[in-house]
C-alpha positions in Angstrom: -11.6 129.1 -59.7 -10.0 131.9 -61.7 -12.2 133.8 -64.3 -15.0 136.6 -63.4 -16.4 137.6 -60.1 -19.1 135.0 -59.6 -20.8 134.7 -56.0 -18.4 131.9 -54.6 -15.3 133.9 -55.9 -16.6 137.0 -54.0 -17.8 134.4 -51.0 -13.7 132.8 -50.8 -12.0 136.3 -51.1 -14.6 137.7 -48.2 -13.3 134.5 -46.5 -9.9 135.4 -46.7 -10.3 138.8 -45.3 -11.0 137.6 -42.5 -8.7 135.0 -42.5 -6.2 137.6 -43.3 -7.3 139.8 -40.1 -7.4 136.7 -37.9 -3.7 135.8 -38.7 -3.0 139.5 -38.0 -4.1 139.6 -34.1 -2.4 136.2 -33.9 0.7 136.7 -35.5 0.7 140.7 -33.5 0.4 138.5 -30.2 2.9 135.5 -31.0 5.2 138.0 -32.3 5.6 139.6 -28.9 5.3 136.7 -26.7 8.4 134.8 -28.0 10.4 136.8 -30.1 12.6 135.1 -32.3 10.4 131.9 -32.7 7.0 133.9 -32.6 8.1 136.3 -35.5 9.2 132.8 -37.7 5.7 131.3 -36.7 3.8 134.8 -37.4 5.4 134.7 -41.1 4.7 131.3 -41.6 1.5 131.4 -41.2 0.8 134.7 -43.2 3.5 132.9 -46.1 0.9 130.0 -45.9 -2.2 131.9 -45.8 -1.2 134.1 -49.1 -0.3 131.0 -50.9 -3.7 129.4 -49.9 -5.2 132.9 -51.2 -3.2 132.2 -54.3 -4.1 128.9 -55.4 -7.7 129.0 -54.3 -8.3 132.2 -56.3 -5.5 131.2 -59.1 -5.0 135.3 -59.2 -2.8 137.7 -57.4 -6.4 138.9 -56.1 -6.9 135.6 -53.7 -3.0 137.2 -52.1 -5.1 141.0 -52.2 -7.7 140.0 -49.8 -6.0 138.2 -47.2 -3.4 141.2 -47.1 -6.1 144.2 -46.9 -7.1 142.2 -44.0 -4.2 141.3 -42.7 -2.4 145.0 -43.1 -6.0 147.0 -42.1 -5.6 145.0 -38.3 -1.8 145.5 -38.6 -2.5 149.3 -38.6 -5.3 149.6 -35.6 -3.4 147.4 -33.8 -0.2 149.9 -34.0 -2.0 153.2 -33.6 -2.6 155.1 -30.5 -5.7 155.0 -28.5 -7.0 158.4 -27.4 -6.1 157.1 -23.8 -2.3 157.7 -25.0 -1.6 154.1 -25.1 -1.4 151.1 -27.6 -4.2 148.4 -27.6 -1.1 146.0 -27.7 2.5 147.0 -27.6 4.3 148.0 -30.8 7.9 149.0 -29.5 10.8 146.4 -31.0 12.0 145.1 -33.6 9.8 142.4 -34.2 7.0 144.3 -35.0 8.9 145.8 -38.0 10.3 142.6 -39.1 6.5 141.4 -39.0 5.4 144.0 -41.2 8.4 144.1 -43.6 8.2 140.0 -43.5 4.8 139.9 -44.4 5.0 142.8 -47.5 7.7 140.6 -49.1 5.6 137.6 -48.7 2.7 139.2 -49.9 4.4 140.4 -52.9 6.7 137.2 -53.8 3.1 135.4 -53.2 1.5 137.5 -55.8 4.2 137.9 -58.5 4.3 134.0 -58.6 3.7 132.8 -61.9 2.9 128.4 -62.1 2.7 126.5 -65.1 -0.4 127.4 -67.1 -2.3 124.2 -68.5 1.1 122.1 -68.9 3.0 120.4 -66.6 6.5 121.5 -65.9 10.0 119.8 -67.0 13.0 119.8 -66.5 14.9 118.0 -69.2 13.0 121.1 -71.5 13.5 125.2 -70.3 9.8 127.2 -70.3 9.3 129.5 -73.6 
């Protein structure tokens, strides 16, 4: 699916906004529910969800969307209400880990480069 920005192309990476702001909430609320586990789940998912992005789109722009998404909830999430409070809690650890987990996914995810038209081997090193 990778050339110019067609209707279906604009369609998936609308899709994976959303996606991306759906795993945010969840992986924001896993993250604090069980700590250690909940952060390796959170990153899992967003590791699968920006590889998904990748292949789908067959550009770093199918890893874009999912992150604007997933970093735009990320950031509401984590600012103050004008009540003084947070809509969920961002104190800990975890949450840092999240967000630091999830840039370095999102960047390893969109530097990845695959084989281009020709299967890979072994026996022979890529030129």
């Amino acid at each position: 699916m990778s050339g110019t920005l067609n209707p279906a192309r604009i369609a998936a990476l609308l899709g994976l906004l959303v996606l991306g702001a759906l795993t945010a909430v969840a992986g924001w609320l896993v993250v604090d529910l069980w700590f250690p586990g909940g952060l390796v789940l959170a990153l899992l998912a967003l590791l699968g969800l920006f590889l998904a992005g990748r292949l789908v789109i067959g550009t770093g722009l199918g890893v874009g969307a999912p992150v604007l998404g997933w970093f735009l909830i990320y950031v509401v999430l984590g600012v103050p209400r004008a009540e003084g409070d947070f809509l969920l809690t961002s104190s800990g650890t975890g949450m840092y880990a999240y967000l630091l987990g999830g840039t370095v996914l999102a960047v390893i995810c969109a530097t990845l480069r695959g084989p281009v038209g020709r299967p890979v081997s072994a026996g022979r090193p890529g030129r």
